[in-house]
C-alpha positions as CSV (number, residue, x, y, z in Angstrom):
1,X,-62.1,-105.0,21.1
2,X,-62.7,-109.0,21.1
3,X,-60.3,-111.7,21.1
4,X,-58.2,-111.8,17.8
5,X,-54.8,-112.3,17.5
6,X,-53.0,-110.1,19.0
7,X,-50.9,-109.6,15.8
8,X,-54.2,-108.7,14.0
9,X,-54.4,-105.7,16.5
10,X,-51.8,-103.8,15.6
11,X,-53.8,-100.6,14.6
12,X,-52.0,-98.1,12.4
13,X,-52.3,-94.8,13.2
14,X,-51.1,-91.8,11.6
15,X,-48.4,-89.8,12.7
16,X,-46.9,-86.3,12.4
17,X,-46.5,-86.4,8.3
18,X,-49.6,-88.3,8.0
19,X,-51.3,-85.1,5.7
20,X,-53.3,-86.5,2.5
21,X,-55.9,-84.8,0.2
22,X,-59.5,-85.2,0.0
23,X,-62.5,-85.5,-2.1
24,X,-63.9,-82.4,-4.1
25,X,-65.1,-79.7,-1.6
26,X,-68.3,-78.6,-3.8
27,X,-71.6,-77.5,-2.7
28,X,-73.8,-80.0,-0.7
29,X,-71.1,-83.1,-1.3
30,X,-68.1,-81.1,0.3
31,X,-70.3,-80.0,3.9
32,X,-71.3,-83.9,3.4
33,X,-67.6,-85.1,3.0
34,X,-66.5,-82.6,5.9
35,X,-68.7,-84.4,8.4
36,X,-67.5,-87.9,7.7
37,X,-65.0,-89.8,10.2
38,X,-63.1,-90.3,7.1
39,X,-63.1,-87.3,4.6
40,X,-63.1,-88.6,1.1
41,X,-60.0,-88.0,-1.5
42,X,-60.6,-86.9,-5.2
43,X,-58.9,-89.1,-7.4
44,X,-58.0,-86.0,-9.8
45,X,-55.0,-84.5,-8.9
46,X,-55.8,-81.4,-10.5
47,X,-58.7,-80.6,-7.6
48,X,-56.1,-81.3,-4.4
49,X,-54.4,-78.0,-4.5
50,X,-58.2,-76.2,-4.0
51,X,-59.1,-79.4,-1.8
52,X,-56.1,-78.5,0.7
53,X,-57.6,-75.3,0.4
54,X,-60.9,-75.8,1.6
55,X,-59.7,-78.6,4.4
56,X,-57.7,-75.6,5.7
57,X,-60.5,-72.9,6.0
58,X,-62.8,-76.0,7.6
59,X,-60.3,-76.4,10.5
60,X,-59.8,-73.1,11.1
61,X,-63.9,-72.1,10.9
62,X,-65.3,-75.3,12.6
63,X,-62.4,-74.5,15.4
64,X,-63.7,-71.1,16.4
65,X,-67.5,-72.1,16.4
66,X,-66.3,-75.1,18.3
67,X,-64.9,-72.4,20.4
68,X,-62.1,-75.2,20.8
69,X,-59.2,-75.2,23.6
70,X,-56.6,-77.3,23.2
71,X,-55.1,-76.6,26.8
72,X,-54.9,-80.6,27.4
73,X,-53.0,-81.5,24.4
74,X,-50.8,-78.5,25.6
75,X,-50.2,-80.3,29.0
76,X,-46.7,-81.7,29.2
77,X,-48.2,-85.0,31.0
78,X,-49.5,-85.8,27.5
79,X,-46.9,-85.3,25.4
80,X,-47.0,-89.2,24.7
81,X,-50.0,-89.5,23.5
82,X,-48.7,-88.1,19.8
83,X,-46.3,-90.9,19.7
84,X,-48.4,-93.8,21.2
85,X,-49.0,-95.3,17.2
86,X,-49.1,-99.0,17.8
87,X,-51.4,-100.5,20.4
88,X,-52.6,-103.8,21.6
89,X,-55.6,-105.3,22.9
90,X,-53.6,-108.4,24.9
91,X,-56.5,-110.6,26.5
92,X,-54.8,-111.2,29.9
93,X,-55.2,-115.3,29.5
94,X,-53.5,-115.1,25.9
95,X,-50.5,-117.9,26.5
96,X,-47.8,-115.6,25.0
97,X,-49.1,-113.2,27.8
98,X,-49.6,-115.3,30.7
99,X,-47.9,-118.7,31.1
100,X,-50.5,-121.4,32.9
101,X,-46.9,-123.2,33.5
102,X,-44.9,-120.7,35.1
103,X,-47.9,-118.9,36.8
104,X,-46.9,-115.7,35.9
105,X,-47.3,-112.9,32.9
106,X,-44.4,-113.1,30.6
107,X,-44.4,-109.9,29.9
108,X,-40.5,-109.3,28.1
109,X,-41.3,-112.5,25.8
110,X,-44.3,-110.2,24.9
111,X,-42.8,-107.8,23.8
112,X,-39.5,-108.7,22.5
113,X,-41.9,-110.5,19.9
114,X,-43.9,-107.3,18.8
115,X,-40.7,-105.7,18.4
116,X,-39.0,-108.7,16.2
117,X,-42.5,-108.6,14.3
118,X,-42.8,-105.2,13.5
119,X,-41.5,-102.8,15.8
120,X,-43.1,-103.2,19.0
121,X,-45.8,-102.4,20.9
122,X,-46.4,-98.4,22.3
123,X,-49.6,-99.4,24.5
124,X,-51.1,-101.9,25.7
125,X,-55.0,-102.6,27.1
126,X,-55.8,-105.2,29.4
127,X,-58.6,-107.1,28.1
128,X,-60.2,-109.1,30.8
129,X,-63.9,-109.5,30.9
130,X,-65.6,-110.5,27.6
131,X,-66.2,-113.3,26.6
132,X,-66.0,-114.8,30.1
133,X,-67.9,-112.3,32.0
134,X,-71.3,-113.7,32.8
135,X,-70.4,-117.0,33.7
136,X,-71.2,-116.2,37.4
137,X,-72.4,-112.9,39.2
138,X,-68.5,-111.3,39.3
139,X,-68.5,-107.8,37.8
140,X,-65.8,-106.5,35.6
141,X,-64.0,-105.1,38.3
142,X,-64.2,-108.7,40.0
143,X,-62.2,-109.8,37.3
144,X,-59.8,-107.1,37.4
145,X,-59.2,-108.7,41.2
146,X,-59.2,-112.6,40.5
147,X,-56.8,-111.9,37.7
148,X,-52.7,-113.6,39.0
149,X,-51.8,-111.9,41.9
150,X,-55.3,-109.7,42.0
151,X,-54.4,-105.9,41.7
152,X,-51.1,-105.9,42.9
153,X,-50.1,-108.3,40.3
154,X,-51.4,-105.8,37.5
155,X,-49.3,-103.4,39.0
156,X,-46.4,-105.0,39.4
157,X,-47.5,-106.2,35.2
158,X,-48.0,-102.3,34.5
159,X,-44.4,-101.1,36.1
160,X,-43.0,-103.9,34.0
161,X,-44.4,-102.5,30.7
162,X,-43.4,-98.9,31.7
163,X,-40.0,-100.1,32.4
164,X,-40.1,-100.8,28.7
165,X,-41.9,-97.2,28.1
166,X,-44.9,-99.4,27.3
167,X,-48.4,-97.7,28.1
168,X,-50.9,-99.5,30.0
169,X,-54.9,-99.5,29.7
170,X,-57.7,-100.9,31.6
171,X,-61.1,-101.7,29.8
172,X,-64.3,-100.3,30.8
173,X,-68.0,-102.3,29.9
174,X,-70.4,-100.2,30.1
175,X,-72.9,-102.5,29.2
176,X,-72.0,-104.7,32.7
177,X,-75.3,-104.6,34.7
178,X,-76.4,-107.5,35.2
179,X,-73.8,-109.1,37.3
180,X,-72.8,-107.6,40.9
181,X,-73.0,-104.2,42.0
182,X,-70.1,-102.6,43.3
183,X,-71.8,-100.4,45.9
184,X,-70.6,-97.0,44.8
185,X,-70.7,-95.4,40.5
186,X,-68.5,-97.2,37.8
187,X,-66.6,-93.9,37.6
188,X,-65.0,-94.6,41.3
189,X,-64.7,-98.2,41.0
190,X,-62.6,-97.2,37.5
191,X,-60.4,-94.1,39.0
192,X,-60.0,-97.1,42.1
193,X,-58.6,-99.3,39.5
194,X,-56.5,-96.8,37.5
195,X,-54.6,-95.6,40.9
196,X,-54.2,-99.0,42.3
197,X,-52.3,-100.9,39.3
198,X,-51.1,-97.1,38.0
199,X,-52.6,-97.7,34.4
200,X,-52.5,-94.5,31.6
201,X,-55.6,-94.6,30.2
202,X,-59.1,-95.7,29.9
203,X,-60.4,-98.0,27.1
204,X,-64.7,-97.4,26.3
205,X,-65.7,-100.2,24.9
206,X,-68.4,-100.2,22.9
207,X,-68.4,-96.1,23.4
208,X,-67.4,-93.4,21.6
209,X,-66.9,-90.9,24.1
210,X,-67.3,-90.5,28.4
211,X,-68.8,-88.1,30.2
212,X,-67.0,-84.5,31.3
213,X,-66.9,-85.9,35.1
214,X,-64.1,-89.0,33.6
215,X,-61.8,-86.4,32.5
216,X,-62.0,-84.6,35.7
217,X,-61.7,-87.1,38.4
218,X,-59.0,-88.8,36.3
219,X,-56.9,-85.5,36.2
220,X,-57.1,-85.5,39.9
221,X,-56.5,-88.9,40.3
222,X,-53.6,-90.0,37.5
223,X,-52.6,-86.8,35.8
224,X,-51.6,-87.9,32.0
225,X,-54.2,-90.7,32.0
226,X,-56.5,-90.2,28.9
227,X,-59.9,-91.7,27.7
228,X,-60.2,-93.2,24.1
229,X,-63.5,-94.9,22.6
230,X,-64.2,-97.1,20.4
231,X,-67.1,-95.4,17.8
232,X,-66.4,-92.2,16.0
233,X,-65.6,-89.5,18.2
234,X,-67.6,-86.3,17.8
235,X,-65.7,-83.0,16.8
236,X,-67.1,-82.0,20.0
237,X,-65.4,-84.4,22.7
238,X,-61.5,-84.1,21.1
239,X,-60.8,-81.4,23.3
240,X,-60.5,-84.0,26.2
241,X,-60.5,-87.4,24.5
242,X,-56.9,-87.6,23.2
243,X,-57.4,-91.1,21.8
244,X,-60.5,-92.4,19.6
245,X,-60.8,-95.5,17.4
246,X,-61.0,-95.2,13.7
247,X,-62.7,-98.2,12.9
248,X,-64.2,-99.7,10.0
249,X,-63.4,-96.4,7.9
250,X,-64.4,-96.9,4.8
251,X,-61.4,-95.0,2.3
252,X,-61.5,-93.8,-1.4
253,X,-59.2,-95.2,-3.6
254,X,-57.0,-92.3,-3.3
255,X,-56.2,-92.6,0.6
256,X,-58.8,-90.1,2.1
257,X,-58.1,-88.0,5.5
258,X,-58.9,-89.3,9.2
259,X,-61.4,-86.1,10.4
260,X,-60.6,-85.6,13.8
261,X,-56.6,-86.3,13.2
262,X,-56.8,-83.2,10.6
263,X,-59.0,-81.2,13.4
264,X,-56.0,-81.8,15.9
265,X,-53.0,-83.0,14.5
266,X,-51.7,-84.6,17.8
267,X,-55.4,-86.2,18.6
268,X,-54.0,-90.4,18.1
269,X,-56.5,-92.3,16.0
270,X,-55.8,-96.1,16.2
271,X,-56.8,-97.3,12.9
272,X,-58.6,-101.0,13.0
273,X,-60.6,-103.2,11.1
274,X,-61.3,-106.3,13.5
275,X,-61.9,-109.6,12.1
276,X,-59.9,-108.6,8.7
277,X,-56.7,-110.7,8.2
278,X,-55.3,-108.3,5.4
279,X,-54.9,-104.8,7.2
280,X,-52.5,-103.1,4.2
281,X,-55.6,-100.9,3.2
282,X,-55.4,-99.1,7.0
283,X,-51.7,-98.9,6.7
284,X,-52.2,-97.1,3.4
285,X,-54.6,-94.5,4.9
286,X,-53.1,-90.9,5.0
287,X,-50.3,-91.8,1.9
288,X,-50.3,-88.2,0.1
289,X,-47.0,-88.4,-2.0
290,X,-45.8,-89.8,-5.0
291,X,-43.8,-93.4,-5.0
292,X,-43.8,-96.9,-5.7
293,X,-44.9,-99.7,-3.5
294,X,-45.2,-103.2,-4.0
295,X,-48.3,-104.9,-3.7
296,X,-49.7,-105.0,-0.3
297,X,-46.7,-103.4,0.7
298,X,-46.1,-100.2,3.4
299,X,-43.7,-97.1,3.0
300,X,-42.6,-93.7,3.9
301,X,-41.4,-91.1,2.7
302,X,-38.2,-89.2,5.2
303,X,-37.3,-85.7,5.2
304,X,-34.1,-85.0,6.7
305,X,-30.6,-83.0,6.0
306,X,-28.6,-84.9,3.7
307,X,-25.4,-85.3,6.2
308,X,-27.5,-87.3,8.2
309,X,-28.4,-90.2,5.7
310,X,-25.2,-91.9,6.6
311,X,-24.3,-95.6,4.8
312,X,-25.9,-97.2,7.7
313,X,-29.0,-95.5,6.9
314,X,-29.3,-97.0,3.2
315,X,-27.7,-100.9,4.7
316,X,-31.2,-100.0,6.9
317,X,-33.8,-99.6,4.1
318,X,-31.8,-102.5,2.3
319,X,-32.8,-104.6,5.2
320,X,-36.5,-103.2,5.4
321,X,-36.9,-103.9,1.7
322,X,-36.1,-107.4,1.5
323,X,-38.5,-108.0,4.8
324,X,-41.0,-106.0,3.1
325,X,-41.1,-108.8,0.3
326,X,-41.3,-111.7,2.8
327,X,-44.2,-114.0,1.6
328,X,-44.1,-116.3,4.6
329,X,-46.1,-114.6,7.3
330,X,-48.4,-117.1,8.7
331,X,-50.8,-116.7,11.7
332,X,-52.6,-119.8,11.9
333,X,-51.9,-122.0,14.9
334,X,-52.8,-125.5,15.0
335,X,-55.7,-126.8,17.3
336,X,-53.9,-129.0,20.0
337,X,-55.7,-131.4,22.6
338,X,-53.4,-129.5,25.5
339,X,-54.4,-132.6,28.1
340,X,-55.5,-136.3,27.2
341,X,-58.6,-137.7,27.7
342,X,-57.2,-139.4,31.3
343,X,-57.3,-143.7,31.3
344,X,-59.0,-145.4,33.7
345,X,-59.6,-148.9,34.7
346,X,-61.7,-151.0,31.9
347,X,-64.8,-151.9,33.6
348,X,-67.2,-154.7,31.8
349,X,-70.7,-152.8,31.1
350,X,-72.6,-154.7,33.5
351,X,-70.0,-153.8,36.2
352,X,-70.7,-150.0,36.4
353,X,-69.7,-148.6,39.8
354,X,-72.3,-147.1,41.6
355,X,-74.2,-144.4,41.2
356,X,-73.2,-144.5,37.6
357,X,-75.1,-145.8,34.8
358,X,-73.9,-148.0,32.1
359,X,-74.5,-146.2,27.9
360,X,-73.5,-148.9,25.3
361,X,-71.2,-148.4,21.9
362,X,-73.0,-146.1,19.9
363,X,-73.1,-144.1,16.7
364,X,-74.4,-140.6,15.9
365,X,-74.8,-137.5,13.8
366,X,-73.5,-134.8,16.8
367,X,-75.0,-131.7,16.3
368,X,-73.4,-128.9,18.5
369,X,-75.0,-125.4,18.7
370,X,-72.7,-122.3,19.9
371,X,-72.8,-118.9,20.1
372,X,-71.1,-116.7,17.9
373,X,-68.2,-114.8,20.1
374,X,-65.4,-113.1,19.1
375,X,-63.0,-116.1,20.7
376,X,-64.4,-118.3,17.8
377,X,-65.5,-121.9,18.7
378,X,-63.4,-124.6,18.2
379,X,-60.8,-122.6,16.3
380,X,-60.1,-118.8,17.0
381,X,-60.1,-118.4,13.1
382,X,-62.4,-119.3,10.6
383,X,-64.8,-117.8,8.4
384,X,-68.1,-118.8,10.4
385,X,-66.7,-117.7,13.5
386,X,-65.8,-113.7,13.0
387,X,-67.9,-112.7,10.5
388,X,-69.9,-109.8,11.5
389,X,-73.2,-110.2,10.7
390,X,-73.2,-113.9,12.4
391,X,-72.1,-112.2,16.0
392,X,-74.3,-113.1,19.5
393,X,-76.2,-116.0,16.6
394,X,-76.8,-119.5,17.4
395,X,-74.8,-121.1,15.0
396,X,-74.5,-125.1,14.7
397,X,-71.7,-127.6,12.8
398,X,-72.5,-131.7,13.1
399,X,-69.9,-134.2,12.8
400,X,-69.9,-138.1,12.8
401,X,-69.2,-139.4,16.6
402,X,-68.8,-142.9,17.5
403,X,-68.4,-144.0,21.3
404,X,-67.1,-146.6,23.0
405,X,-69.3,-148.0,25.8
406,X,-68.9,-146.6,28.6
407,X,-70.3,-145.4,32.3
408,X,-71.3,-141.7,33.8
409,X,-72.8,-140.5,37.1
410,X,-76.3,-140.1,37.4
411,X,-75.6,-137.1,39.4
412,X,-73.0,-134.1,39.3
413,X,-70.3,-134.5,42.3
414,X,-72.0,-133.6,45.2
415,X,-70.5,-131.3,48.0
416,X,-70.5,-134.5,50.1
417,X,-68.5,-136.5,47.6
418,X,-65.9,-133.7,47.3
419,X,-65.6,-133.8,51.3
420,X,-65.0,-137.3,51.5
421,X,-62.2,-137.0,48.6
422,X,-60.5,-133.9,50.9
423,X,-61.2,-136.4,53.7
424,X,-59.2,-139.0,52.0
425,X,-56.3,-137.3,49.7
426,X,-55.9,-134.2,51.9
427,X,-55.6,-132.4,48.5
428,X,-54.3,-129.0,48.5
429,X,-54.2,-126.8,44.8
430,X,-51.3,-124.9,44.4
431,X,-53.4,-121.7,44.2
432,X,-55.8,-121.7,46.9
433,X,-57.8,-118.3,44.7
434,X,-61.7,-119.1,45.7
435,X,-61.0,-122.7,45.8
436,X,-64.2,-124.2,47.4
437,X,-65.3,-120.3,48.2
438,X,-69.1,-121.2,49.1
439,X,-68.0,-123.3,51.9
440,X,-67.9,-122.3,55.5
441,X,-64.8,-123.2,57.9
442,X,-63.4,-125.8,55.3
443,X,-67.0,-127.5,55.4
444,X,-69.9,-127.4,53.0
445,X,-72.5,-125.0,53.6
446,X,-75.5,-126.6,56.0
447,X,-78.2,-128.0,54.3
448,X,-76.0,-128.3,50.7
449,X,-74.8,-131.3,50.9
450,X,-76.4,-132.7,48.3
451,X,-75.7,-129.7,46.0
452,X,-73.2,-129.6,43.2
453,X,-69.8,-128.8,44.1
454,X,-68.9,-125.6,42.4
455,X,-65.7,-123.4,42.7
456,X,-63.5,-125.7,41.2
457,X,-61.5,-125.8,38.1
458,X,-60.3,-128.1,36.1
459,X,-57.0,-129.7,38.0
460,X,-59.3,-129.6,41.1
461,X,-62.1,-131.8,39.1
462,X,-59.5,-134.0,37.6
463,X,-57.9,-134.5,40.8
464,X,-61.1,-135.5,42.3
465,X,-61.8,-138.2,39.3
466,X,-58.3,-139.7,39.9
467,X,-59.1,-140.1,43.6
468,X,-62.3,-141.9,42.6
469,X,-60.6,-144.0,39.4
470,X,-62.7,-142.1,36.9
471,X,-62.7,-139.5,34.7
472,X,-64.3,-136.6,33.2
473,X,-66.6,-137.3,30.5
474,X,-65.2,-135.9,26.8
475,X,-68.0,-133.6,25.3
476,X,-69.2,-136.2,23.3
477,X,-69.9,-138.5,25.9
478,X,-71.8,-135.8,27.8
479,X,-74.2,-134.8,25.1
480,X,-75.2,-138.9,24.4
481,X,-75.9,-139.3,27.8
482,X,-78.1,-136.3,28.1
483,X,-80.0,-136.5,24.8
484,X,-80.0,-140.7,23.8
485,X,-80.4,-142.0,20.8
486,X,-83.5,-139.8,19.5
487,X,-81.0,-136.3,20.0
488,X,-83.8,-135.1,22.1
489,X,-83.0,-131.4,22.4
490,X,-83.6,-131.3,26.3
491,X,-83.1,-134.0,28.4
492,X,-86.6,-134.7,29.4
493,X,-88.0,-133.9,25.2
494,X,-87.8,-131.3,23.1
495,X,-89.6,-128.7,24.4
496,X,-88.7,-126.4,27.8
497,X,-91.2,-127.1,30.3
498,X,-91.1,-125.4,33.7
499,X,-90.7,-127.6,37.0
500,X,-87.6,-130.0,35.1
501,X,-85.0,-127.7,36.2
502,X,-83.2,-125.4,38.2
503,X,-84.1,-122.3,36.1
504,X,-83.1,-120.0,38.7
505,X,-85.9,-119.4,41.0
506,X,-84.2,-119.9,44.2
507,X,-80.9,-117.8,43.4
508,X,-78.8,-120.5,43.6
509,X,-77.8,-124.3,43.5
510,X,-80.3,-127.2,44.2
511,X,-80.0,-131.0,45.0
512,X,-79.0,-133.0,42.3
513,X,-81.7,-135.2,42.9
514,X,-83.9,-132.4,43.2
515,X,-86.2,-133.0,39.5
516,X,-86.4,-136.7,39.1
517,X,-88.6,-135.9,36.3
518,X,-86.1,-133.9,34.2
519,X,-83.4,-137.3,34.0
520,X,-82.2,-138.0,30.5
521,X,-83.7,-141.1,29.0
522,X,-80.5,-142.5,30.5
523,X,-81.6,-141.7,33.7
524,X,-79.3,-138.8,34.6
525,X,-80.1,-136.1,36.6
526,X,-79.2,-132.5,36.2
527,X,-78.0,-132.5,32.7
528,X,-80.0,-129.3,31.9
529,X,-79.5,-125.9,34.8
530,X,-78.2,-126.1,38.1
531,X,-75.0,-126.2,37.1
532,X,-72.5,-126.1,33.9
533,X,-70.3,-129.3,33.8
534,X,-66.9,-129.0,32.7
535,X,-65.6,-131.8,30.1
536,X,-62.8,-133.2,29.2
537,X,-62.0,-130.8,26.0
538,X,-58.8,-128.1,27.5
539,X,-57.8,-127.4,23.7
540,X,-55.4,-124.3,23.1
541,X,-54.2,-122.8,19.5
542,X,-51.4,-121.5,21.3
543,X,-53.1,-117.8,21.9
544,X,-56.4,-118.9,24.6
545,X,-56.5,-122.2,26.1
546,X,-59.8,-123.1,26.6
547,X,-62.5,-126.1,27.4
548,X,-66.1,-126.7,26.7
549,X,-68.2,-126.9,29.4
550,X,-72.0,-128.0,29.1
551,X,-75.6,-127.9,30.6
552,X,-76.3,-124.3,31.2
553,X,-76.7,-123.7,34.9
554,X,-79.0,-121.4,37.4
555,X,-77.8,-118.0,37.2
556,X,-78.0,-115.8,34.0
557,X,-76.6,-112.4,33.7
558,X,-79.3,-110.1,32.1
559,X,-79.3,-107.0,30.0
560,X,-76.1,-107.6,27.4
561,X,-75.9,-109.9,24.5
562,X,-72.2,-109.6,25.9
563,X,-72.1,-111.6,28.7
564,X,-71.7,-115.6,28.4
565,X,-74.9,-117.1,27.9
566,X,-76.3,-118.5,31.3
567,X,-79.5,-120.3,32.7
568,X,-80.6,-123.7,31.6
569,X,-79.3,-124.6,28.1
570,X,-80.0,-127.8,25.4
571,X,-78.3,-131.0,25.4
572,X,-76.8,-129.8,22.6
573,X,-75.6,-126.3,23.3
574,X,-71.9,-125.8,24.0
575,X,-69.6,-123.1,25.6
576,X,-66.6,-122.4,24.7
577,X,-65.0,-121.4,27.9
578,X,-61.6,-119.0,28.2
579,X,-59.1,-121.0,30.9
580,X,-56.9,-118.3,32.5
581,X,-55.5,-119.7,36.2
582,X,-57.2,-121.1,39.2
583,X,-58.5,-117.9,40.8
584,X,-60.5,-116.8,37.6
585,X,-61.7,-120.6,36.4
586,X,-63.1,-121.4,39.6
587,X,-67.0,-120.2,39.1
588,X,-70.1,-120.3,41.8
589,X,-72.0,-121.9,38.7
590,X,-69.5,-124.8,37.2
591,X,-69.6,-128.6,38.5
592,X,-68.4,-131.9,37.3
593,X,-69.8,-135.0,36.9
594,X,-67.2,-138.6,36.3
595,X,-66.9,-141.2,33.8
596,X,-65.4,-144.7,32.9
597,X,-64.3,-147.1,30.0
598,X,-65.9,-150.1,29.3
């Protein structure tokens, strides 16, 4: 799962009663039908009765060639699974999940919400990694630990939610091979993780099933913890996969039936159609008896002994009904500018402090190229942004920019610079989480002096600008200064050309003065590799609060269209970058550079 509104995730599964009727069992169409995710329903009701029929003998044949046991659905530690219906992919630096503010997860806000919405929440997964992971060489698991309070803070997060009988998942990337090895299999470092913040189950993203050896090492490790995946499970993996994802089912009009739910009726499928703002058609799936509802409406039919539909009961389904008709749901949040662009002292142009260099007014056609990513760009929602076929593209939007004059550094803040600021201000972050982390004994590493300071977040840059009586530069300013007035597309022309840039070679930073002959026509160095530069663009929707940092930088994390896009980038290029607290932010491969007003 990607980052979506958390609202949008609330995947509809189907219960005990959730029995329908299927297409026409005939010749080569009903052994086709049968080996669809999503069995098909006839539209005739005249064909169900012989449908039920044949949907009966299926279970019962494919069962004993299966040679199926259903010893781990018999299992008393997974009795929940049957009633787990509504769960929720919560990306841990979602602000209704994690308050920057407070520093802390707000966990009961959470969920009293889900339950005024619609019931509540019965799991949870902890998404953590995409689209963030990549930035610098930590592994999933890394981000597991840099998360508030590293792993005993998820565990202290997962005894909250079981407090509230609220299940808890970790996420496993397979695809995650390009950043640092852990030393020992995936499989450990996961049963490691599931013991240490005592989490129920195991999310596969981007798989339908694991291997035998999950299920056994997780029953030795954390009995009752189960696996589901996210593509179709096979009829041959239910026995010990007690979850799976029905996902982008495509139903007949006559609501069809979810295969492996009718192979083993207390198998949970989570029902989702990411990206989709309307999700009535998955909470129509399963419907098998006759009734009214209203357009885009939900229902259910109850069977129960008459002395126990008291007058409470109907005052009940009054209530429900006029909710059901409710026409004001709205899940759009606006775009806010979470932190001002920060004043500084208006300097005349031909009084630019040193080591900066003076850009007059200017007017231009910006044109911004992104990568598609499940987070969206400048918006979490909009059309461009989640539509499938567009995901892992370069896409590109221009607006109309006009700039003040005004001043930036020729070079990134150096490691020397940020010394002589600590020197000065003795400035101490509240979290001290991999502040400054390349350095050595509160110094910067010998012989990187001159190298970009990395390992710092925002409030630590900002802090540092204040200090100096600067600023950080807004996007806008960034990208003029590193493409001028002919919107070169790198800083030295438009073409990549080895020997302008760090591109990597030497596994790490370089000087900032290190390719004089890669300046922008402004004379800036370093605007392309080395490092990425944050700007001054924290946004937040209310849901991620994010800013767009620029450049591109010396690592790249291989293998996965996944992982944040890395190495040296265009002027142009931007990446929208999830903000989650200190410990997380702070990367081995983001800078800063300053600027003033004119």
């Amino acid at each position: 799962m990607r980052l979506i509104d958390r609202r949008a995730f609330l995947q509809a599964a189907g219960g005990a009663a959730g029995v329908t009727v299927i297409g026409p069992l005939a010749g080569a169409r009903a052994a086709s039908d049968l080996n669809r995710n999503l069995i098909p329903a006839p539209e005739d009701p005249a064909e169900w009765r012989v449908f039920r029929e044949a949907l009966v003998k299926w279970r019962a044949e494919t069962r004993e060639r299966l040679r199926y046991d259903d010893a781990l659905y018999r299992r008393k530690d997974f009795s929940w699974v049957a009633s787990c219906r509504s769960c929720c992919f919560v990306m841990l630096c979602d602000e209704a999940f994690y308050s920057s503010k407070l520093g802390r997860y707000t966990v009961e806000s959470f969920l009293e919400e889900g339950i005024r919405e619609f019931g509540g929440y019965d799991a949870v997964v902890l998404w953590h990694a995409y689209p963030r992971i990549g930035a610098d060489d930590r592994n999933q698991f890394d981000m597991y630990r840099d998360m508030p309070g590293g792993l005993p803070g998820l565990r202290e997060l997962s005894g909250a939610m079981h407090a509230r009988d609220v299940k808890v998942f970790i996420d496993y990337n397979p695809w995650d091979r390009g950043t640092r090895r852990e030393g020992k299999s995936d499989i450990d470092a996961l049963i490691s993780l599931v013991q240490e913040i005592d989490a129920d189950g195991i999310f596969l993203d981007t798989m339908s099933k694991g291997a035998a050896e999950f299920r056994v090492r997780l029953d030795a490790a954390r009995p009752g913890a189960v696996l589901e995946g996210e593509g179709a499970l096979p009829l041959e993996n239910i026995h010990d996969h007690h979850m799976s994802w029905a996902q982008w089912f495509t139903d007949s009009r006559v609501p069809g039936v979810l295969r492996n739910k009718w192979f083993e009726r207390r198998h949970m499928q989570h029902q989702i159609n990411r990206w989709d703002r309307d999700h009535t058609a998955e909470l129509h799936k399963g419907l098998s008896l006759s009734g009214a509802i209203c357009p885009r409406g939900i229902g259910a039919f109850l069977s129960a002994p008459e002395a126990a539909l008291d007058g409470d009961f109907f005052q009940f389904l009054a209530a429900q009904e006029k909710l059901n008709r409710r026409a004001d749901f709205d899940l759009s949040s606006p775009l806010r500018q979470t932190a001002p662009v920060a004043a500084t002292r208006k300097y005349r142009q031909q009084e630019a402090p040193e080591g900066m260099v003076a850009i007059p007014p200017a007017e231009f056609r910006m044109r911004v190229e992104f990568r598609v990513r499940e987070c969206g760009f400048y918006e979490s929602h909009s059309e461009v942004d989640l539509a499938f076929p567009n995901l892992h593209k370069i896409l590109s939007m221009e607006r109309k920019v006009s700039l003040k004059g005004y001043a930036i550094d020729l070079t990134p803040v150096t490691n020397a610079l940020f010394a002589r600021f600590l020197q000065a201000t003795r400035y101490k972050p509240q979290h001290l989480e991999n502040f400054l982390k390349h350095w050595e004994s509160g110094a910067p590493p010998a012989g990187k002096e001159d190298h970009p300071v990395v390992y710092v977040d925002l409030d630590d840059a900002r802090a540092y600008t204040r200090w100096a009586g600067k600023r950080l530069p807004t996007e806008e300013e960034w990208q003029y200064a590193a493409q001028g007035s002919d919107a070169r597309r790198y800083p030295w022309g438009d073409e990549m050309k080895p020997g302008l840039c760090n591109e990597g070679e030497s596994g790490g930073t370089t000087g900032v003065t290190a390719f004089p002959d890669g300046r922008s026509p402004f004379g800036c160095y370093d605007m392309c590799g080395n490092t990425w530069e944050w700007t001054d663009s924290e946004r937040s929707d209310g849901r991620p609060r994010f800013a767009i940092i620029r450049g591109g930088s010396f690592y790249q994390a291989k293998g996965s269209d996944w992982y944040m896009d890395g190495g040296p980038q265009p002027c142009n290029f931007a990446a929208k970058f999830l903000l989650m607290w200190p410990g997380l932010d702070r990367c081995a491969t983001v800078g800063f550079r300053c600027a003033v007003t004119f």
